[in-house]
N, C-alpha and C positions, 0 to 999 in steps of 0.2 A: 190813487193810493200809492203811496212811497213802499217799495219791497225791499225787506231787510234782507239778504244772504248771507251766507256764510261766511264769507273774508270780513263782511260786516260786524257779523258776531267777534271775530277772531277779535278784532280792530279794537275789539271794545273794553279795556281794561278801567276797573274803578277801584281806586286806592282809597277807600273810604272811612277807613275807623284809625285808630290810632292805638285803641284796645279794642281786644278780641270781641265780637259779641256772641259767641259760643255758635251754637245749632240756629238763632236766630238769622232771619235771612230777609232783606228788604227788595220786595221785587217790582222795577217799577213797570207801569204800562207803556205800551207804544202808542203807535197812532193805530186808529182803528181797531182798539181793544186788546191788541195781543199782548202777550206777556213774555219775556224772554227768562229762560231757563239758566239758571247759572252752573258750573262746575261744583261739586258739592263736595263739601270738606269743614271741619271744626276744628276742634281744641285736641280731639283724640290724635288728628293726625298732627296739627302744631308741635304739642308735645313731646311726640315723639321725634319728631325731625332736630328741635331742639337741644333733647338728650343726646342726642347721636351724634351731631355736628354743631358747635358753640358759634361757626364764624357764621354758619346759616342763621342760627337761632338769633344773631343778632340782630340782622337785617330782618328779619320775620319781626322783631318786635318794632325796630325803625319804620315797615311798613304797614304793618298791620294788616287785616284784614285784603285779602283781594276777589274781588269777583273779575270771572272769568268767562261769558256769555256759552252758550252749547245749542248746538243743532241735530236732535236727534234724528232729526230722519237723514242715516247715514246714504243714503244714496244720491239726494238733492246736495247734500253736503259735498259729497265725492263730484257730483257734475260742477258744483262752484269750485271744489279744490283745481281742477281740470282749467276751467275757465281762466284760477287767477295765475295761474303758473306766469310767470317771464312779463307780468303786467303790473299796473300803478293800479292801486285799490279801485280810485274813482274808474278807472276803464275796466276792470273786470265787475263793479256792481251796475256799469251801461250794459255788458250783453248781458249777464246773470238776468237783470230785469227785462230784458229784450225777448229772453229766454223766457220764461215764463209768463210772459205776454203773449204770445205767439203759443203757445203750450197750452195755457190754461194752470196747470200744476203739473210741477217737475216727477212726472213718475219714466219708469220704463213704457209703460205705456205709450205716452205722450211723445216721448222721444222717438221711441221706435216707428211712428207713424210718420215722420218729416222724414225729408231725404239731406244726404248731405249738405247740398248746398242751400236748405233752407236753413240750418243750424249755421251755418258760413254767412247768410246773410246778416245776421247780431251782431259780425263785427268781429265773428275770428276768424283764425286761420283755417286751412281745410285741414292742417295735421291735427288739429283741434279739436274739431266736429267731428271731424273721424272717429278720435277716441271718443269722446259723447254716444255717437253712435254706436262703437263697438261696446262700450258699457252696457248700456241700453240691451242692447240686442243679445250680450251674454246672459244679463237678468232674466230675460224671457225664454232662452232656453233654457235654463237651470242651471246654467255654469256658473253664476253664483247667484245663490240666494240672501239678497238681502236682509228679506222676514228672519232667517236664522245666524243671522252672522252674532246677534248678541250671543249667544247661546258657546260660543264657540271660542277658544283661547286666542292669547292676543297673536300666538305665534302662527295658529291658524287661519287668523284674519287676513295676518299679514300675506301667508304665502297664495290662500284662493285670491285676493286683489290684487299683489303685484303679478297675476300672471294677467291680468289687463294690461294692456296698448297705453301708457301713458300714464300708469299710476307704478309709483315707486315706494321704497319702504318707507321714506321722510312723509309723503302723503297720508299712509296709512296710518302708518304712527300719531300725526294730528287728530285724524278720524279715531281712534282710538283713545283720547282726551276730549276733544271735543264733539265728538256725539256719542259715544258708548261710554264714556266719563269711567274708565278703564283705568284704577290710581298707583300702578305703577312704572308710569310711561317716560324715559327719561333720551332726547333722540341725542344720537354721537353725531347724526346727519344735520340739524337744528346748529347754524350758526350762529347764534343768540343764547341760545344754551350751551354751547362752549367758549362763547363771548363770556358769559358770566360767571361761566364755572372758573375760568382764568382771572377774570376783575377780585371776585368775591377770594380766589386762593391766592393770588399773586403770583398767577403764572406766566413764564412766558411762552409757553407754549403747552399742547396737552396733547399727549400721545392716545391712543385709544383703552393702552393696560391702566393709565390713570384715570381716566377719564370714570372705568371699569370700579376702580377701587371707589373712586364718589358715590357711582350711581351704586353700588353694592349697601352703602350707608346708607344711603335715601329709602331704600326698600324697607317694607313694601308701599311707601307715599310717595315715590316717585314724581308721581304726577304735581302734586304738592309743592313737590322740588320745583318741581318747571318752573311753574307761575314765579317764584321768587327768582328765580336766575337769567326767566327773561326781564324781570322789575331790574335787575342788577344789572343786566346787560345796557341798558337803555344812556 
């Protein structure tokens, strides 16, 4: 059986309409029945993004429609986030799959039972399994609860995660689009989304108080924003 992850989902953009198809949503199957979850978003939030900024709204209508794949189980997520860091896709979905071969399923659990160096043997570093490990091992204590992280604001997600060993606010911030589908997410950290916020304005550069004044427009579909300005970036 082939295993999707996470960087897999990320990986996965489909520019497929060319007119909107509203709240309608085509979702295809995988191999062995699953179904992948998209980022969800319509015509409420298009329009407004449109009203609000004309150079966006043009390229929204140039690309139309984008699906954007999600992983909600934000923890397996956050261990593939881990994983892909400083690597080439194809080698972070080798141990991702090595990883959950060896696991069973990516829980704290699961994790928490191997030792270092058997998360090291998938084929990373040990500063890498480390954090795997220390993740793992915060979950089970309570230092942070997964189960409740939806529950809870984007600015307090960010701060109980980046006090983990290897997760940063660029990470979170992804997990906060692509598993809690959190729609006003817009990262200053995301090189791709300041690649495009410069193509789509004409800039040559972008300070962070500007950067400020775009993502202030974008509000509260941020997130919405993303997906076109990584399309733009490309």
């Amino acid at each position: 059986m082939k295993l999707l992850g996470f960087s897999a989902y990320l990986s996965t953009l489909f520019l497929n309409h060319r007119k909107h198809q509203g709240s309608k949503r085509t979702v295809p199957v995988l191999p062995e029945g699953k179904f992948v979850a998209y980022f969800q978003y319509g015509e409420k939030e298009i329009n407004y993004l449109k009203k609000r900024d004309k150079k966006l709204g043009k390229i929204i209508d140039e690309i139309g429609f984008i699906q954007r794949a999600t992983n909600p189980d934000i923890f397996a997520a956050l261990i593939e986030s881990i994983i892909s860091q400083q690597v080439s896709k194809q080698a972070a979905q080798t141990v991702y799959n090595r990883l959950v071969h060896l696991t069973g399923s990516l829980s704290a659990e699961t994790i928490a039972a191997l030792g270092i160096d058997d998360i090291k043997q998938c084929g990373i570093s040990l500063r890498k399994a480390g954090y795997i490990k220390g993740i793992a091992d915060a979950a089970l204590a309570g230092e942070v609860d997964f189960a409740k992280l939806a529950a809870l604001s984007d600015e307090e997600i960010i701060r109980q995660l980046t006090r983990l060993k290897g997760v940063g606010v660029w990470t979170v911030e992804m997990l906060l689009i692509f598993s809690l589908q959190r729609p006003d997410v817009v990262s200053f950290g995301d090189l791709g989304i300041r690649r495009g916020m410069m193509k789509l304005y004409g800039l040559p550069d972008l300070s962070r108080d500007t950067f400020q004044q775009y993502r202030s427009c974008y509000s509260p579909f941020g997130s919405v924003a993303s997906l076109y300005l990584w399309a733009v970036s490309k």
